[in-house]
N, C-alpha and C positions, 0 to 999 in steps of 0.2 A: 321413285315414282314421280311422273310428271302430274304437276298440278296446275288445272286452270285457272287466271283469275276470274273473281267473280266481282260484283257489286254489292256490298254489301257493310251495313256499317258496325259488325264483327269478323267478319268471314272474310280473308284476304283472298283466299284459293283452294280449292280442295281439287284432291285429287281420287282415284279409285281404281283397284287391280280386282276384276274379275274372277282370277281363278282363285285366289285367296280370299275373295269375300273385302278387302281392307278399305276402308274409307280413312283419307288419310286429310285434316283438316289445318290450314295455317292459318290463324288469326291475324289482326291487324296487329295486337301486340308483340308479334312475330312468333308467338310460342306453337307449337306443330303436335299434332295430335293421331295417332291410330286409333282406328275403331272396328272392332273385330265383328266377323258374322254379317255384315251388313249387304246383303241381297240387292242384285242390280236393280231391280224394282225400287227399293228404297235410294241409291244414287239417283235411278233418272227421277224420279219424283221430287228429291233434292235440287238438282240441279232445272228444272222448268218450275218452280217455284216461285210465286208473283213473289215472296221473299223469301229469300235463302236462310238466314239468321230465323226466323221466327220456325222456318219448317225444320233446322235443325235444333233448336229450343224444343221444338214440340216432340219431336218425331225421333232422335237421334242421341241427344247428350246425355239422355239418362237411361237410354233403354238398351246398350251395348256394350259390351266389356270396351275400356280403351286404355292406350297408355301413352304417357307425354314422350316423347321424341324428339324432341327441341325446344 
């Protein structure tokens, strides 16, 4: 899955596949993360976020099954 960078000072790049639902997150630590179930709605909301790290804090890291990848 390609991932974009973003700006952020957790969040190196995330990426996200549609038909699968998968948000797929690389930290600055470089560790990489899936996140299952996550609706495009929830990606673009993600991604236009005055911050990325806080709206995936809030919105994202505890409310979706995931698993480490890298």
């Amino acid at each position: 899955m390609e991932r974009k960078p973003v700006q952020s000072s957790n969040l190196a790049a995330i990426g996200y596949d549609p038909l699968t639902e998968t948000l797929e997150v690389e930290f600055t630590d470089g560790s990489v993360y899936e996140y299952k179930n996550v609706s495009q709605f929830i990606y673009d909301e993600l991604m236009n976020a005055s911050s990325h790290g806080s709206y995936f804090n809030r919105e994202i890291s505890k409310s979706f099954p995931y698993e480490k990848i890298g």
